[in-house]
C-alpha positions in Angstrom: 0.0 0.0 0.0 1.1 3.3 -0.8 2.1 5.1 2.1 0.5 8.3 1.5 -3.1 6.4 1.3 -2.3 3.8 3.9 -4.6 4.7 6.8 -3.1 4.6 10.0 -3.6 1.2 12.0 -3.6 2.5 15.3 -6.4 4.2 14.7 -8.3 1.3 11.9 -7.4 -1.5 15.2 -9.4 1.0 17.3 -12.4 1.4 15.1 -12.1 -2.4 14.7 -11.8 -3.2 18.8 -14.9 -0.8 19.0 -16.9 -2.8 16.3 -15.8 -6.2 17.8 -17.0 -5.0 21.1 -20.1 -3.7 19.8 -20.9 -6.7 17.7 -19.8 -9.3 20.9 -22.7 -7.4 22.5 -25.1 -7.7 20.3 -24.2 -10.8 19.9 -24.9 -11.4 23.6 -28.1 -10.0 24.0 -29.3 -12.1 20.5 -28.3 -14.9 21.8 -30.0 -14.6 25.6 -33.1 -13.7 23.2 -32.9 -16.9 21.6 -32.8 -18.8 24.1 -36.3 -17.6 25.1 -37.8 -15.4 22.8 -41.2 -15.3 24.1 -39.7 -12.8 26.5 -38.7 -10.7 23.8 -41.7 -11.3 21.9 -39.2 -11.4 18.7 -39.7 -13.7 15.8 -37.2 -16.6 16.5 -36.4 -16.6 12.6 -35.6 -12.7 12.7 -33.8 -13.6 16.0 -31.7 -16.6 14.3 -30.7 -14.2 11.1 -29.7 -10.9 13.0 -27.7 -13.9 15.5 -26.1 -15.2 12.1 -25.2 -11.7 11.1 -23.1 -10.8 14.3 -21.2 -13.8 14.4 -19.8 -13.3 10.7 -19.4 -9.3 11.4 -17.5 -10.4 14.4 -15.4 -13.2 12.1 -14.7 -10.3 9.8 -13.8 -8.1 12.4 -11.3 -10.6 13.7 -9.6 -11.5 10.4 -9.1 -7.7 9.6 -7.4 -7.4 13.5 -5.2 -10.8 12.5 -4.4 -8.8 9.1 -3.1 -5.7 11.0 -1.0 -8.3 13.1 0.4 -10.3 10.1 0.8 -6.7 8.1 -0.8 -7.9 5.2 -3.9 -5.3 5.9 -4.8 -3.3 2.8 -3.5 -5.8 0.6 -6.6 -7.6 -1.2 -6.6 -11.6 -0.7 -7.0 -12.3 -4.3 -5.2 -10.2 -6.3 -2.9 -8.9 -3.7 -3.1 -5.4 -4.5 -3.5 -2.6 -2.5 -7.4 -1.9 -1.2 -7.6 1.8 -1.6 -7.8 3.7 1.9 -10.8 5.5 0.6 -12.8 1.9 0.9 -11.1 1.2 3.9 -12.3 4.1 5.6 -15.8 3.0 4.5 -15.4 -0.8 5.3 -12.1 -0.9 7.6 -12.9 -5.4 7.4 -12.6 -5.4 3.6 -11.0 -8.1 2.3 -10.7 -7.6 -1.4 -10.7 -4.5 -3.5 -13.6 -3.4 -5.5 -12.7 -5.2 -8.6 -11.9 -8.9 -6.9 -15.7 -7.8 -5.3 -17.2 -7.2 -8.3 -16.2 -10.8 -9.4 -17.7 -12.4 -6.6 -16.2 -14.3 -4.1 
């Protein structure tokens, strides 16, 4: 990555901690829900889904941490070209850049 567009990881790690922690509770409260969602009143489908959804935000939030760890962050997984910072910014978990996305996983 280009040094002048890399974003700087001290402060990408902190808005990825802050997601994990926000997503871990989430998580949490889904999950006591579930387990008796008469309480909540909540559909236990809708329940299952936004459950689902947590647990693969956290997984993403987790590889992008490992990423900053390895340094391989910014670096797409398919092509291994640099993810601009611009889409970074936007989606600081992004794994490919736009035009491996575009070709679908």
């Amino acid at each position: 990555m280009n040094v002048d567009t890399a974003p700087n990881l001290d402060t990408v790690r902190q808005t990825l901690q802050d997601q994990l922690r926000q997503h871990t509770e989430t998580l949490a409260t889904l999950e006591a829900a579930g387990a008796d969602p008469s309480a909540t009143g909540e559909d236990p489908h809708a329940i299952a889904t936004r459950t689902a959804t947590a647990r693969r935000a956290i997984e993403e939030v987790n590889a992008a941490l490992s990423r900053i760890a390895e340094g391989s962050y910014g670096r797409c997984e398919r092509c291994t070209g640099p993810i601009p910072a611009e889409r970074l910014e936007i989606l600081p978990h992004a794994r490919l850049c736009v035009p491996c996305q575009a070709r679908g996983r």
